[in-house]
C-alpha positions in Angstrom: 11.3 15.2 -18.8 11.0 11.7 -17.3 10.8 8.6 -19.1 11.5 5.1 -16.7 11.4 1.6 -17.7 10.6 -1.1 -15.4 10.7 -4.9 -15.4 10.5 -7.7 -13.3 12.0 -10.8 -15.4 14.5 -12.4 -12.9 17.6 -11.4 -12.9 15.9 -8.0 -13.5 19.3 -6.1 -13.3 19.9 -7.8 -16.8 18.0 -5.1 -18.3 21.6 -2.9 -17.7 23.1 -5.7 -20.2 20.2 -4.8 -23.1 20.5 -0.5 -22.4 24.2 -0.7 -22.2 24.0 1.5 -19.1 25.5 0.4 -16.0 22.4 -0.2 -12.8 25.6 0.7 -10.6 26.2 4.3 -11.5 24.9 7.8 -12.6 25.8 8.5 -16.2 25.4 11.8 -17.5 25.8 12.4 -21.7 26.0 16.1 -22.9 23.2 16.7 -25.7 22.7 19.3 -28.2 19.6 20.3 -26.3 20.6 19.6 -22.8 22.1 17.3 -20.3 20.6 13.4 -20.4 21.4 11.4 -17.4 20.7 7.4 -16.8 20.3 6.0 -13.3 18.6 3.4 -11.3 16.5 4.0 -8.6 15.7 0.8 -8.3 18.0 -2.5 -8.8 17.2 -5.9 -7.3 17.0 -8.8 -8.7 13.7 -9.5 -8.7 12.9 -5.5 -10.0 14.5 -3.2 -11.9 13.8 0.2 -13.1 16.0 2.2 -15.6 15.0 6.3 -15.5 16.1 8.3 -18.4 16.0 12.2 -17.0 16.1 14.7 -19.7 16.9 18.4 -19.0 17.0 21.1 -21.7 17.4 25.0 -21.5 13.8 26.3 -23.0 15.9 30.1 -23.0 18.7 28.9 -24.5 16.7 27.1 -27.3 14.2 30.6 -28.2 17.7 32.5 -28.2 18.7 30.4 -31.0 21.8 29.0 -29.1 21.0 25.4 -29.8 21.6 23.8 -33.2 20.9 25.4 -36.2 16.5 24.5 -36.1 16.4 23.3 -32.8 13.4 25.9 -31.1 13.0 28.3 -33.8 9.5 27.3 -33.4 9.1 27.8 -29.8 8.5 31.7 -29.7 8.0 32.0 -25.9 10.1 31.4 -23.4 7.2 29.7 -20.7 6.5 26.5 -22.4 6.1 22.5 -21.9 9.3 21.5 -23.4 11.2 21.2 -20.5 8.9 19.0 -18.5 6.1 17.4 -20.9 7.6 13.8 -23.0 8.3 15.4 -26.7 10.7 15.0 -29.3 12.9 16.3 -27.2 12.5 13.1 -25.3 13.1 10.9 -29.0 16.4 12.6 -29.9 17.6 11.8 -26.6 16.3 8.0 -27.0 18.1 7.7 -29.9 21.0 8.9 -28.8 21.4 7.4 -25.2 19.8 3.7 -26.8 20.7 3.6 -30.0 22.3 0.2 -29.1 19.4 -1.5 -27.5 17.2 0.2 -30.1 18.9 -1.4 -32.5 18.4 -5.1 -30.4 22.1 -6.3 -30.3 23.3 -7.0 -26.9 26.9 -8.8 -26.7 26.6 -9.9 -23.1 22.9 -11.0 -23.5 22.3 -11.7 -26.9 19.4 -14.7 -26.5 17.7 -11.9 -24.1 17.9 -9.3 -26.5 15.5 -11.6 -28.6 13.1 -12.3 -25.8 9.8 -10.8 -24.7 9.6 -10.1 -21.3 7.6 -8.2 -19.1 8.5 -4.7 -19.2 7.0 -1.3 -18.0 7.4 2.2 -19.1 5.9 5.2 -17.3 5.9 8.8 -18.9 5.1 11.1 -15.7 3.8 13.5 -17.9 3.1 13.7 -21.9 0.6 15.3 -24.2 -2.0 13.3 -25.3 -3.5 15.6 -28.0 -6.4 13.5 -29.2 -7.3 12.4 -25.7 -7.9 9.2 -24.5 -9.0 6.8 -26.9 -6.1 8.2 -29.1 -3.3 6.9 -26.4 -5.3 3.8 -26.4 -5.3 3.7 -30.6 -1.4 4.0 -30.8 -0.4 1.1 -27.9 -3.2 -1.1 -27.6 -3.1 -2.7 -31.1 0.5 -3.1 -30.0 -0.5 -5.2 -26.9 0.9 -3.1 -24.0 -1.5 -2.6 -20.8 -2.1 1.0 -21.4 -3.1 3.1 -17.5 -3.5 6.9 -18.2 -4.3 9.5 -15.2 -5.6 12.3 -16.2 -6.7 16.3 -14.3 -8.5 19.5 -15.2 -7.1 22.5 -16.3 -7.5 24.2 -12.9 -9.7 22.6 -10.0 -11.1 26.2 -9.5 -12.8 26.3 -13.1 -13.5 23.4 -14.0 -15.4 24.7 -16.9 -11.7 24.8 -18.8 -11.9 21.4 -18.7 -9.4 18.5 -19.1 -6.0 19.2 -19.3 -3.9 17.7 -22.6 -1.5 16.6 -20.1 -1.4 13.3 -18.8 0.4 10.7 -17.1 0.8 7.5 -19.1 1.8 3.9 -18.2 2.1 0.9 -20.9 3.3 -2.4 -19.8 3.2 -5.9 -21.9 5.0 -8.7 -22.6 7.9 -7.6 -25.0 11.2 -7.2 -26.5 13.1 -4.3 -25.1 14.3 -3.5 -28.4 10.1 -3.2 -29.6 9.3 -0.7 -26.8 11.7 1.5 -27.4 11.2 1.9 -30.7 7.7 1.9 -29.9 7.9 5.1 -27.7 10.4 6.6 -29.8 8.1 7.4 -32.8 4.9 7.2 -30.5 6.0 9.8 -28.2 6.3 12.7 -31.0 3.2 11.2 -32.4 0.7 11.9 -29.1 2.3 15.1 -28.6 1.7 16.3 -32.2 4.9 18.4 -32.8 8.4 18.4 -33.1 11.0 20.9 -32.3 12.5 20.9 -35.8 12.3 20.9 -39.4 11.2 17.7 -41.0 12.9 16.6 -44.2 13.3 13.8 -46.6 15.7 12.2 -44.4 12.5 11.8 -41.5 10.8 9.3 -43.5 14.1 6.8 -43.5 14.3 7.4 -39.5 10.1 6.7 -39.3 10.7 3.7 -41.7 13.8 2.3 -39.9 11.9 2.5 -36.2 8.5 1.1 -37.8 10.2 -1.7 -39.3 8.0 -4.8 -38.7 5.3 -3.2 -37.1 4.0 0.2 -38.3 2.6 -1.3 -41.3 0.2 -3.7 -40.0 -0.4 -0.9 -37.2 -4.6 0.3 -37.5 -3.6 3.9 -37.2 -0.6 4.0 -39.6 -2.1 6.6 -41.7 -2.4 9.0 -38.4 0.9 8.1 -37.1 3.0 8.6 -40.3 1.1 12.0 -40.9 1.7 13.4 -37.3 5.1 11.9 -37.3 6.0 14.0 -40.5 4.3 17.6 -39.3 1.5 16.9 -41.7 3.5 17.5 -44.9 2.0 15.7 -47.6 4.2 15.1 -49.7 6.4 13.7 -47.1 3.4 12.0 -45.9 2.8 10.6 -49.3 6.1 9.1 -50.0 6.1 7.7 -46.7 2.9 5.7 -46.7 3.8 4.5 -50.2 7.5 3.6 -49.3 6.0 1.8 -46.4 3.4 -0.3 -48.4 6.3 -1.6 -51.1 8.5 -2.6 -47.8 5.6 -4.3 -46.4 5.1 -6.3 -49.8 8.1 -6.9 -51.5 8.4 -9.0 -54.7 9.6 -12.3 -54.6 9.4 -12.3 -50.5 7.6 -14.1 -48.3 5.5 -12.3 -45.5 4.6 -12.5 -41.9 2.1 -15.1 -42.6 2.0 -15.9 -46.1 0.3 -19.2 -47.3 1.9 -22.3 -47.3 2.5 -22.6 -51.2 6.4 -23.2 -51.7 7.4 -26.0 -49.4 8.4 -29.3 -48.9 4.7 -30.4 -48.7 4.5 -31.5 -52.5 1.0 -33.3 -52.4 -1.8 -31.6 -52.8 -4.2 -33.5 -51.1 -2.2 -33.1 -47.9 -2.6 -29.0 -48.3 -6.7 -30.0 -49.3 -6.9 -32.7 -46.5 -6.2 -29.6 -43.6 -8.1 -27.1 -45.0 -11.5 -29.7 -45.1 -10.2 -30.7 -41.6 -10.3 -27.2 -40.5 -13.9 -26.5 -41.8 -15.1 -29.6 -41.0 -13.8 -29.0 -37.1 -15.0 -25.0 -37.5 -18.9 -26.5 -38.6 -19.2 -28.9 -35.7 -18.5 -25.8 -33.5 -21.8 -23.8 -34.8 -20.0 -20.8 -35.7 -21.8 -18.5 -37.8 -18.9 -15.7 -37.5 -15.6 -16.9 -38.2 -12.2 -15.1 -39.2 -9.5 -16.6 -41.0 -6.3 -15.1 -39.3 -3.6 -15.3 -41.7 -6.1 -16.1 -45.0 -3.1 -16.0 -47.6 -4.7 -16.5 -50.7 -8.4 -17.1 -49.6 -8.2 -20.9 -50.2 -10.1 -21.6 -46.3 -12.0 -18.7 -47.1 -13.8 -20.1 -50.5 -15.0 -22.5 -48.9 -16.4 -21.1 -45.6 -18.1 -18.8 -48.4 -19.8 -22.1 -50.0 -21.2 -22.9 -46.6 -24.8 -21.5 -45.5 -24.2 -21.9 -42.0 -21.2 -19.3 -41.7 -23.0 -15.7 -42.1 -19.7 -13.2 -41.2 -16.4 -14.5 -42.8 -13.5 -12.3 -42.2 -9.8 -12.8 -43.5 -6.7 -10.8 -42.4 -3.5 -11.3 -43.6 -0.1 -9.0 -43.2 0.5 -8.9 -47.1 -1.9 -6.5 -49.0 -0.4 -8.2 -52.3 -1.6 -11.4 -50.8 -4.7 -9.7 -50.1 -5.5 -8.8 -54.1 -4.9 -12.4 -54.6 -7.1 -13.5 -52.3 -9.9 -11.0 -53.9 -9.2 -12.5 -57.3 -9.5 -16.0 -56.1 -13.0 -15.3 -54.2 -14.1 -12.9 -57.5 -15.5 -10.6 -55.0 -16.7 -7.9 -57.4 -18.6 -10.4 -59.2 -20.7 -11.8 -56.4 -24.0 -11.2 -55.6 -24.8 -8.6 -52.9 -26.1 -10.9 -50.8 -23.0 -13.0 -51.0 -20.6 -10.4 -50.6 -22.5 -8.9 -47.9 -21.1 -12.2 -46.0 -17.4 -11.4 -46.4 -14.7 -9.2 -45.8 -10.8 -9.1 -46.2 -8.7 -6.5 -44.0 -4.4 -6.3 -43.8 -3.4 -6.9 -40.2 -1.5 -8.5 -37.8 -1.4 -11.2 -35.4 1.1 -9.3 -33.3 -0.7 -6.1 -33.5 -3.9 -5.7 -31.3 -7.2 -4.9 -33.5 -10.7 -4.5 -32.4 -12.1 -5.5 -35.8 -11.1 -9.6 -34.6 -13.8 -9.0 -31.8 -17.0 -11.1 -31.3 -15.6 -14.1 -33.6 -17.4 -17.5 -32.8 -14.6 -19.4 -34.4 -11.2 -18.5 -35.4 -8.9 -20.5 -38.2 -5.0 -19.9 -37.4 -3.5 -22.5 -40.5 0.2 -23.0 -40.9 1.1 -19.3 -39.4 2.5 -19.5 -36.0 6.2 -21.0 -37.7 6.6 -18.1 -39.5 6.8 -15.6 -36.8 9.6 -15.1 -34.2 9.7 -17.2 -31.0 9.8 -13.6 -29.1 6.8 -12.6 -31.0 4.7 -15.6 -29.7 3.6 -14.2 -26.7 2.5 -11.1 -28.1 0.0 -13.1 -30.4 -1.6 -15.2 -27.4 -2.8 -12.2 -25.8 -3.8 -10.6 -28.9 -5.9 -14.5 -30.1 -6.6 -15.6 -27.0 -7.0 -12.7 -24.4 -8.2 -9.7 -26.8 -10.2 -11.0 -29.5 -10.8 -14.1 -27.8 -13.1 -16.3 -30.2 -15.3 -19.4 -28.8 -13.4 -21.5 -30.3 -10.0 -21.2 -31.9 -8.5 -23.8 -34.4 -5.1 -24.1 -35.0 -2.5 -25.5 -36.8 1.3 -26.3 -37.5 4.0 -28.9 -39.4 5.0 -31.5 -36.9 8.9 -31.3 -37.5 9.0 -35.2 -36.5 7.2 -36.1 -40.0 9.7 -34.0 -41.8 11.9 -37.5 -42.4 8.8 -39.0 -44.3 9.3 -36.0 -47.3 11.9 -37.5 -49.3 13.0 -33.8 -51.1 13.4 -32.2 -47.8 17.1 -32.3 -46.6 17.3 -33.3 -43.3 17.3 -30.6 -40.7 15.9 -28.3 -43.0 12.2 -26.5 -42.5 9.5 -27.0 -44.8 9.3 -23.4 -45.7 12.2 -21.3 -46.3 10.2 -18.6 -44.1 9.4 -21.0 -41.4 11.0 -19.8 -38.2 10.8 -22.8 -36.0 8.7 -26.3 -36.2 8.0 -28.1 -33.2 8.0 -31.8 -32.2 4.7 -33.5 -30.9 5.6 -32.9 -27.6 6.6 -29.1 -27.8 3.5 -28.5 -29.5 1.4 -29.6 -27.2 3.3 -28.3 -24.4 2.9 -24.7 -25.9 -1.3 -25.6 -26.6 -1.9 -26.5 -23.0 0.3 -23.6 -21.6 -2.2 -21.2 -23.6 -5.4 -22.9 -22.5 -4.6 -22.7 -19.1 -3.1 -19.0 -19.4 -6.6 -18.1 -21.0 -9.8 -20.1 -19.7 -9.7 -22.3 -22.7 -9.7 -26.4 -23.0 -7.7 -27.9 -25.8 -7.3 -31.1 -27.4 -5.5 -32.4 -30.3 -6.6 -34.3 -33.7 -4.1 -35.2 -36.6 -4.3 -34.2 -40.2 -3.0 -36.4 -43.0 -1.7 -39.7 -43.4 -0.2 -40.9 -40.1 2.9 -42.8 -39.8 3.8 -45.5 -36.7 6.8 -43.2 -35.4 6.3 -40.0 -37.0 3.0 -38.7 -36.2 0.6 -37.2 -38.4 2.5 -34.6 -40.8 0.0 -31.4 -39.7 -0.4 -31.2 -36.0 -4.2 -29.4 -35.0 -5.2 -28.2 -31.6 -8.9 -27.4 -31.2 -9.0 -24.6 -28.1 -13.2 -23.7 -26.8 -13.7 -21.6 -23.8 -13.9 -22.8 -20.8 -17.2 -21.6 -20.2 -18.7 -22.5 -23.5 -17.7 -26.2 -23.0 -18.9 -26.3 -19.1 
C-alpha cells in the first residue's frame, strides 16, 4: 500500500526536516507486519513529494506468524490488505512519523507550526460508505477532496461500483494536522482493523483527535468505526471526548470575552450594538453568530424583527448551555424559537450547516486561535460558507497602554494567542478580501484615543458582487 505526500511551499525539500526522513536516500524500517520504506521520487525545491511504501505478507499474517492478534481475522489468504490503505497503513504511520505526528521539528521548528500547502494521494483505499462519506470525514476539515472511482468489472456492469477508490486531499495545513488526520481517517473509511480493539484504543483516538475530532460533524461515526463498533468502548469514548472538549475552569477555542483586561462594561456593550447596528444596515434576515459564547450578540439579534434565521456556534458545549439559559429558550414562544438555533462547531472545521448566511458576526475570536490555524478559517468563512456580508472583530494591541491593570506586553485575555497592531490588522483584512471576492473597510469601536486607535478594531467585508 501507497501513501505519498506532496507540497509545494518553497524550499519544498524542507518537508524532509518536518518527517525526519532524509529526500536524499531510501530508508527501509522492519515492521511487525512487513517492511516500510520512505523515499522521494520527487525533490526540488519548488516540489516535493515524500512516498511512504508499505509491504506486508497477507500468508504470513493468516498463518498466525505475525504478532500475537495481528490477522487472526483475515481467514483467507486472497485479500485487500496488501494493496488497499488500512490500518495496516496507520500502524506504520505511527511508527515511521511518530515525530512529525507529534509536530516537534528541531531543525524547523517555526515550520512545524505553519500551514502550508500540502497534498496526500492514497492510490487506492476503501471508501465503505461511498462518496459523500470521503467527503463527510475531510471536507469539514478543509482539505480539497478528488476521488476517482471504477466498476466492479467493465464486463458486468450490473455489479456495480467498486468500494475501492483512489483518493486525493489537499489544503492549506500543518503537516503535523494531516497526518494525524489520515492516521485515524484512514481505518475510519475502510471500516476495519486488523486487531483487537481495547481500552488502550480510545487514549490512541483521543491523543490523534486532540483539537479537532470534537468539533468534527461526524464524530459520532468516526469514534464508532474507529473502535470496531463496541459500545462500550464507544461510549466511554464520546464521553471522555466531550469532558476534554469542555474542561472546568478552561477557556475554549473561542470562548467569550469575559475575563480580561477590558474592565468597562460599556466597552463590551458598545461592540456588540456596533456589531448589530453594522449587521441591520446590511438587510440580513439570516445571520450566524460564529463563536456566540454566551448568547450576549445573539439576545439581541433575537429582539430584532428584521432577522428571521439566527444561528450561534461555538466550540464549547458548556458554553453552549449557557448561552440556552441566557436566551430561556425552552420558555419562548414557538414562533420565537422557531427563529433560533445554537449548534457546537468550529471555525477550523468545514460545516455545511454555516451555508446561505446573509451576514456573519466573528466578535473577539480570531486571537484566540493559532496563527497556523488562520488560514484554515478563511477558507472555511470566506470561501465555504461565504456569507454576504461578514463582520468582524479584534483588540487593537496598540490601545492596550490605555488599560491601566494590564501589565505591559501582556494580552488582554489569558487565552488570546496574538493581537495585532492597526496596521497588521488591516494588512491581514485586505489580504482576505482580495483572496475571496470580498471589499472591506474598517470602522472603530469605543472611545478613541489620538495615538492609540480605537481599543476594538472592526472590519466590515461584503461580496464583491453584492456591492457592484
Amino acid at each position: 500500500m501507497l501513501l505519498t505526500i506532496s507540497t509545494t511551499h518553497h524550499p519544498a525539500t524542507d518537508v524532509g526536516y518536518l518527517l525526519h526522513k532524509n529526500p536524499a536516500r531510501l530508508q527501509t524500517e522492519e515492521l511487525s507486519l512487513g517492511k516500510a520504506y520512505v523515499f522521494y521520487p520527487d525533490a526540488s525545491d519548488d516540489h516535493c513529494t515524500a512516498a511512504l511504501l508499505v509491504e506486508i505478507d497477507p500468508v504470513a499474517l493468516v498463518r498466525g506468524r505475525g504478532p500475537a492478534g495481528e490477522g487472526g481475522q483475515l481467514e483467507q489468504y486472497v485479500n485487500d490488505r496488501p494493496y488497499a490503505a488500512n490500518s495496516f497503513l496507520s500502524v506504520a504511520m505511527g511508527r515511521i512519523f511518530s515525530t512529525a505526528m507529534s509536530g516537534r521539528s528541531k531543525d524547523r521548528p517555526e515550520l512545524a507550526e505553519t500551514a502550508i500547502p500540502l497534498t496526500a494521494h492514497l492510490p487506492v483505499i476503501a471508501a465503505r460508505g461511498g462518496e459523500d462519506l470521503v467527503r463527510r470525514l475531510f471536507e469539514p476539515l478543509g482539505y480539497t477532496v478528488e476521488l476517482k472511482g471504477s466498476q466492479l468489472d467493465d464486463k458486468f456492469p450490473e455489479w456495480g461500483e467498486s468500494p475501492y477508490v483512489s483518493l486525493t486531499v489537499s489544503g492549506m495545513v500543518r503537516l503535523q494536522d494531516l497526518l494525524t488526520h489520515l492516521y485515524v481517517l484512514i481505518p475510519v473509511l475502510d471500516n476495519e482493523k486488523h486487531y483487537w480493539v481495547a481500552n488502550d484504543e480510545i487514549d490512541k483516538l483521543l491523543k490523534r483527535g486532540e483539537g479537532w475530532l470534537g468539533a468534527h460533524p461526524e464524530k459520532d461515526l468516526i469514534v464508532t468505526r474507529y473502535l470496531k463498533r463496541q459500545r462500550s468502548l464507544t461510549r466511554e469514548a464520546l464521553s471522555r471526548l466531550l469532558a476534554e472538549e469542555t474542561p472546568s475552569g478552561e477557556t475554549e477555542d473561542m470562548p467569550s470575552m469575559e475575563a480580561s483586561a477590558e474592565r468597562t462594561p460599556s466597552l463590551h456593550n458598545q461592540r456588540l450594538q456596533t456589531v448589530l447596528s453594522v449587521i441591520r444596515d446590511t438587510g440580513a434576515k439570516r445571520v450566524v453568530d460564529l463563536g456566540c459564547g454566551e448568547g450576549k450578540l445573539l439576545k439581541l439579534l433575537l429582539a430584532e424583527k428584521q432577522f428571521d434565521t439566527i444561528l450561534g456556534m461555538d466550540v464549547s458545549y458548556r458554553t453552549l448551555e449557557t448561552a440556552k439559559e441566557r436566551l430561556r429558550l425552552d420558555e419562548l414562544p414557538e414562533r420565537q424559537r422557531s427563529r433560533i438555533d445554537l449548534i457546537q462547531g468550529s471555525l477550523t472545521y468545514r460545516d455545511q450547516r454555516l451555508n446561505g448566511f446573509e451576514a456573519a458576526a466573528i466578535v473577539e475570536v480570531i486571537e484566540h486561535l493559532d496563527a497556523p490555524r488562520l488560514a484554515t478559517l478563511e477558507r472555511i468563512v470566506f470561501e465555504f460558507a461565504r456569507p454576504t456580508h461578514v463582520v468582524l472583530t479584534t483588540p487593537n494591541a496598540e490601545y492596550n497602554a490605555v488599560f491601566e491593570t494590564l501589565p505591559a506586553g501582556e494580552f488582554r485575555h489569558g487565552d488570546h494567542r496574538f493581537e495585532w497592531k492597526r496596521v497588521e490588522f488591516e494588512t491581514w483584512a485586505s489580504g482576505v478580501a482580495e483572496r475571496f471576492g470580498y471589499w472591506v473597510r474598517f470602522e472603530p469601536v469605543g472611545p478613541v484615543n489620538a495615538e492609540r486607535g480605537d481599543p476594538t478594531q472592526m472590519a466590515v467585508f461584503t461580496q464583491k458582487e453584492v456591492a457592484a
